[in-house]
Biotite code that builds the C-alpha atoms (Angstrom):
import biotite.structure as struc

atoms = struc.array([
    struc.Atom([0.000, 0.000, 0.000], chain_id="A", res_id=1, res_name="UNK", atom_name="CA", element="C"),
    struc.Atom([3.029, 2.100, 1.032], chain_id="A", res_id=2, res_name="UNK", atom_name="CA", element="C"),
    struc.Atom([4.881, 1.859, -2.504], chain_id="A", res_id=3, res_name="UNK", atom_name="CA", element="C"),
    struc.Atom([0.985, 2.504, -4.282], chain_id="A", res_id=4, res_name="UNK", atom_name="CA", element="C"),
    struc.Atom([0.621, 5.734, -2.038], chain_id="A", res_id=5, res_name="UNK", atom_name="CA", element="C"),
    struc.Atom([4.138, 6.739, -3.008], chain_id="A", res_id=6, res_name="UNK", atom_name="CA", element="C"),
    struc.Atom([3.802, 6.567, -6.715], chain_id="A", res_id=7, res_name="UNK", atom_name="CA", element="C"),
    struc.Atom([0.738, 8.189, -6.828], chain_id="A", res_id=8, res_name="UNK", atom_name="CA", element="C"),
    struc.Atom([2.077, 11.378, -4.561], chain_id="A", res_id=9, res_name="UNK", atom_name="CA", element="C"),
    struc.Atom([5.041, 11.058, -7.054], chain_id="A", res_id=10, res_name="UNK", atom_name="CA", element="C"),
    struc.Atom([2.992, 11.526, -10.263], chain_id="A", res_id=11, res_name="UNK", atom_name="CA", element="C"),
    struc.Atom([1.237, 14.249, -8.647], chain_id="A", res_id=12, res_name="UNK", atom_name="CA", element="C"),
    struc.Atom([4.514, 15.940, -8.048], chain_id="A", res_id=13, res_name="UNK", atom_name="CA", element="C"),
    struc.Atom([5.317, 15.619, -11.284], chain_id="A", res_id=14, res_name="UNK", atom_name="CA", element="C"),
    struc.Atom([2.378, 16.972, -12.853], chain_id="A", res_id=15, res_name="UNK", atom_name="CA", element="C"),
    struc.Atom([1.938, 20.232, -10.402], chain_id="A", res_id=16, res_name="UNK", atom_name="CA", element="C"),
    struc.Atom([5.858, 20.913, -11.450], chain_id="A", res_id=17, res_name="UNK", atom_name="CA", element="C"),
    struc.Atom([4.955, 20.374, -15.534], chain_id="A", res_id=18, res_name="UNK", atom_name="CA", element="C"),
    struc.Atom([1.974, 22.426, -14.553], chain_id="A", res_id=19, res_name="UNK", atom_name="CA", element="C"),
    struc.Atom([4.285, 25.483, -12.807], chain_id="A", res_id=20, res_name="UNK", atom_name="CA", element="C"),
    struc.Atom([6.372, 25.383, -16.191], chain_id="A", res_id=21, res_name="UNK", atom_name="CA", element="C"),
    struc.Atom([3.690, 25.936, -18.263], chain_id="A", res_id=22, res_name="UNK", atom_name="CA", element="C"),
    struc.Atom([2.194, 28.538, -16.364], chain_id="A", res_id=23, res_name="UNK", atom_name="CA", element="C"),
    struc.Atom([4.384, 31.457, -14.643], chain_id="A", res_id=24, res_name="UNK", atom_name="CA", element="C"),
    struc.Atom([2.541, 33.131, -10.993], chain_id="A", res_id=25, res_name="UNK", atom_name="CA", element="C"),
    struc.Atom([3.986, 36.563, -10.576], chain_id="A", res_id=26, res_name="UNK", atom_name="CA", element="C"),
    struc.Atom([2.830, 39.756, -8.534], chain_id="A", res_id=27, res_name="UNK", atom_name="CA", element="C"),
    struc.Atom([2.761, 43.155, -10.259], chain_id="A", res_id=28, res_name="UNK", atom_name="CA", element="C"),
    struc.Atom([1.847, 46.301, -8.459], chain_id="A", res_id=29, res_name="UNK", atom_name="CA", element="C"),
    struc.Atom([-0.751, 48.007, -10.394], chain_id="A", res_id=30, res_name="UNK", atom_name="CA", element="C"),
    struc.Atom([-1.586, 51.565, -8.947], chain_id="A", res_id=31, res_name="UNK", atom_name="CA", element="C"),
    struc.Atom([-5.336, 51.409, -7.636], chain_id="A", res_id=32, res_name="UNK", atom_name="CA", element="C"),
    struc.Atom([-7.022, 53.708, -10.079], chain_id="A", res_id=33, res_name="UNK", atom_name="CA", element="C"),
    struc.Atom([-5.351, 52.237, -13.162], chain_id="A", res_id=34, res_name="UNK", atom_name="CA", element="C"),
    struc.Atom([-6.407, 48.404, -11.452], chain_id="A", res_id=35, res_name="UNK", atom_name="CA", element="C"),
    struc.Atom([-10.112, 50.159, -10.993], chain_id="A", res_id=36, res_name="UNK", atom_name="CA", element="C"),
    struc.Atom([-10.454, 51.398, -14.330], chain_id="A", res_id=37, res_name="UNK", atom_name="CA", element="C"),
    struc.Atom([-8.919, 48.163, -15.814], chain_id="A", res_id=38, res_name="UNK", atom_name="CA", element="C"),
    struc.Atom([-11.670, 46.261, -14.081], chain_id="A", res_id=39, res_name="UNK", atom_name="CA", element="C"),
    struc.Atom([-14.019, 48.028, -14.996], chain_id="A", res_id=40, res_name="UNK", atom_name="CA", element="C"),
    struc.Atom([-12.653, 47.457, -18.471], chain_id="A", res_id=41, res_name="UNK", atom_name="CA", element="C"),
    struc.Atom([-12.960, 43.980, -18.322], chain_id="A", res_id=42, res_name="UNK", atom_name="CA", element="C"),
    struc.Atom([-16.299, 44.094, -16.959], chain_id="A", res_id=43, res_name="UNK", atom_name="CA", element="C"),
    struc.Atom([-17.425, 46.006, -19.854], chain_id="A", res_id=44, res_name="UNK", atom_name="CA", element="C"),
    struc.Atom([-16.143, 43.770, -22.497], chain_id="A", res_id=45, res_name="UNK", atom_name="CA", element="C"),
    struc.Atom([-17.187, 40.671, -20.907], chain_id="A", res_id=46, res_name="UNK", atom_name="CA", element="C"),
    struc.Atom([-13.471, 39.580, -20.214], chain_id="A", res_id=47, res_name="UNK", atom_name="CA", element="C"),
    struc.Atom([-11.114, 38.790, -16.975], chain_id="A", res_id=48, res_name="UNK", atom_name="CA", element="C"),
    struc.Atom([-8.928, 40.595, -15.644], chain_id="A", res_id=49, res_name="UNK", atom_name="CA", element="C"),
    struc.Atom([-6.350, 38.455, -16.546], chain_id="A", res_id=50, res_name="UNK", atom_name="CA", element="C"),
    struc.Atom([-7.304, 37.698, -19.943], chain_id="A", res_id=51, res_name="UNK", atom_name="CA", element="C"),
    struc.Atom([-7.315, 41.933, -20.594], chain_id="A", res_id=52, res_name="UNK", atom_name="CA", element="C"),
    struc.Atom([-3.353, 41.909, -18.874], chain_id="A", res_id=53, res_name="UNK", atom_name="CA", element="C"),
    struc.Atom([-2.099, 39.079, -21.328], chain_id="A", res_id=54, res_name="UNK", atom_name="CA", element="C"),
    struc.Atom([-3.816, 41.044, -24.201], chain_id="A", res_id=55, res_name="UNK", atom_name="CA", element="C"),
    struc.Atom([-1.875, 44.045, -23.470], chain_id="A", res_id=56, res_name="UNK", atom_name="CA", element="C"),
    struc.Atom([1.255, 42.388, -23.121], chain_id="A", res_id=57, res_name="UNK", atom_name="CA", element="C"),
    struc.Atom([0.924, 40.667, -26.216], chain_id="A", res_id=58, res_name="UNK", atom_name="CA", element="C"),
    struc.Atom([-0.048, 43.710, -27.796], chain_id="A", res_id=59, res_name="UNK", atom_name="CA", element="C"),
    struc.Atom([3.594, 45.638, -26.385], chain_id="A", res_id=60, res_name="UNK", atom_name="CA", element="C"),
    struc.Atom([5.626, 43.074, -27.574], chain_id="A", res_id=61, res_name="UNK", atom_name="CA", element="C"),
    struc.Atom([3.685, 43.171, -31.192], chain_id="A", res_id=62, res_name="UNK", atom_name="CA", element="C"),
    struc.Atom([4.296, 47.146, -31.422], chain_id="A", res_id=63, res_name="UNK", atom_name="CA", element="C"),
    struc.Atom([7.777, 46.320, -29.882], chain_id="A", res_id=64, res_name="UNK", atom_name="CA", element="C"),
    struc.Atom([8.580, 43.610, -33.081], chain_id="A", res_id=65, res_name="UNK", atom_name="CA", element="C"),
    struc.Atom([7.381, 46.084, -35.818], chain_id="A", res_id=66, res_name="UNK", atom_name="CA", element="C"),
    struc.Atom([9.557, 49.148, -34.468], chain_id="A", res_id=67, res_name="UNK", atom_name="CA", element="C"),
    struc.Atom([12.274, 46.384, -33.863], chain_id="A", res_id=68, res_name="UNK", atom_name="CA", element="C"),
    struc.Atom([12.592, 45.765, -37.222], chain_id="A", res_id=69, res_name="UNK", atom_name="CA", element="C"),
    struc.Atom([14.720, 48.425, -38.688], chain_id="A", res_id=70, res_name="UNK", atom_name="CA", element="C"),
    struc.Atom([15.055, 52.157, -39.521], chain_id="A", res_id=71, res_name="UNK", atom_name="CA", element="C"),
    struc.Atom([14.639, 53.265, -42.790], chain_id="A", res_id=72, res_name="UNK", atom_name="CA", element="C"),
    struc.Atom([15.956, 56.202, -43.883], chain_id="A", res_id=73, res_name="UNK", atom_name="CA", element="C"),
    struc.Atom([14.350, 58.474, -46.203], chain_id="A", res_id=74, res_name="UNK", atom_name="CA", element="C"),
    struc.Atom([15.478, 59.619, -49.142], chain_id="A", res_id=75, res_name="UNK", atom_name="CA", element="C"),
    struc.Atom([17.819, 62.949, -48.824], chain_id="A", res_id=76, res_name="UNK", atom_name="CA", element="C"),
    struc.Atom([20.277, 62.792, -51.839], chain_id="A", res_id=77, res_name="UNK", atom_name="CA", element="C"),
    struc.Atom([21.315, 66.004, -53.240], chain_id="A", res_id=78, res_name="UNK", atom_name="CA", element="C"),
    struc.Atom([21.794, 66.634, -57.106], chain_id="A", res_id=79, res_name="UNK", atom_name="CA", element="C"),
    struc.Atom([21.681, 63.898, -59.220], chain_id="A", res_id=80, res_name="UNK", atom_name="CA", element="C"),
    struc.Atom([23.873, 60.834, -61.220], chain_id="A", res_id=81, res_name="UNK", atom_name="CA", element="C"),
    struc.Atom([24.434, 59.096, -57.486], chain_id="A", res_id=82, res_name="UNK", atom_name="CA", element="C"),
    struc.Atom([28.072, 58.483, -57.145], chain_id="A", res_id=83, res_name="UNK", atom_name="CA", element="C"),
    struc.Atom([30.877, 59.827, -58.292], chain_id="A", res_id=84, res_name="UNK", atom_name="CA", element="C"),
    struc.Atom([32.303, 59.641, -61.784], chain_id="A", res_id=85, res_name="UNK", atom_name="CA", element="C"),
    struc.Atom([34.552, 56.378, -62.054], chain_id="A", res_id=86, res_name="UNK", atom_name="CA", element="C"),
    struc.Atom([32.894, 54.402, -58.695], chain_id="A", res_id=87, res_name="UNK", atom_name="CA", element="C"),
    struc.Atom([30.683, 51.670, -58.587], chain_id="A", res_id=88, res_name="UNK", atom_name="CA", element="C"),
    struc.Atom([28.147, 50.412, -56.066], chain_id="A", res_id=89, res_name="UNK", atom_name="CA", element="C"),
    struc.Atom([30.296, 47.432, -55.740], chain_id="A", res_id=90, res_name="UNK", atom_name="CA", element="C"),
    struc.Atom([33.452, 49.386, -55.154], chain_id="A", res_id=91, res_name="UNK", atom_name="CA", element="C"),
    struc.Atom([33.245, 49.248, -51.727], chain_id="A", res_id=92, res_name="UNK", atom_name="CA", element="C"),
    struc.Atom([36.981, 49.522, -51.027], chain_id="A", res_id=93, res_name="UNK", atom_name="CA", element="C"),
    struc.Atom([37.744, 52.884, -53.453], chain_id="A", res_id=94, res_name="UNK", atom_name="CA", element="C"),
    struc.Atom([34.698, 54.275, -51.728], chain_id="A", res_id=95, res_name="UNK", atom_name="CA", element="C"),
    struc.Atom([36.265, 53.863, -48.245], chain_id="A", res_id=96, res_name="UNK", atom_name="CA", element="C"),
    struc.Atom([39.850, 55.054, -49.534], chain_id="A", res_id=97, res_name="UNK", atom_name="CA", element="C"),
    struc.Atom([37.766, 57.687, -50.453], chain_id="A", res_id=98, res_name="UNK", atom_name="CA", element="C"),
    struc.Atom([35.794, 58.640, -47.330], chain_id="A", res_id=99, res_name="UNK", atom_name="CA", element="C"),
    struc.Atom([39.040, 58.333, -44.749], chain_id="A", res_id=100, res_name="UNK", atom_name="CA", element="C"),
    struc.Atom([41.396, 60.073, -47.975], chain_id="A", res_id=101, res_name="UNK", atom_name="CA", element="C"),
    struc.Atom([43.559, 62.839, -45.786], chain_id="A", res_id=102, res_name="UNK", atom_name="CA", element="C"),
    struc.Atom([42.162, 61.249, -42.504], chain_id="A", res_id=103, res_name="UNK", atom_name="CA", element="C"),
    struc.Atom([44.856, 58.693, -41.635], chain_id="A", res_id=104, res_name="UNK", atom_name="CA", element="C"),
    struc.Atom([42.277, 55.886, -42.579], chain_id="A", res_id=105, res_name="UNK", atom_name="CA", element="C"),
])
């Protein structure tokens, strides 16, 4: 009976700690009239408070991933013909020499 008891409480273990790493408890300290207003929120839109939390924290890290993405710059070139006479896009290397030319580079 001992050894039946025993397994069991072990595949409980087991299963609250797969639980626990599926599904992270924290505390966050929400100022009172934001948590009010949130509530109320959620009470509105027929939704839990938890449910309207993970929303919003999906939504952060979505707006996060599209600014994360890259900086374009917009187009400022002056005159026109793009580089000068003789270089190439390719040239990489007589471009630099040119950049750093009287510069020590």
């Amino acid at each position: 009976m001992y050894l039946l008891k025993n397994s069991i409480a072990q595949g409980l273990h087991s299963r609250i700690l797969s639980d626990m790493l599926k599904h992270m408890r924290t505390s966050v300290d929400i100022p009172d009239n934001l948590l009010r207003r949130i509530k109320g929120l959620a009470r509105r839109r027929g939704t839990t408070l938890r449910e309207l939390i993970i929303q919003g924290l999906r939504d952060a890290l979505t707006r996060e991933a599209a600014t994360a993405r890259g900086y374009r710059l917009e187009e400022c070139a002056v005159g026109e013909g793009g580089l000068i006479e003789g270089l190439t896009d390719s040239d990489w290397d007589e471009v630099r020499a040119r950049i750093y030319e009287g510069r020590g580079g």
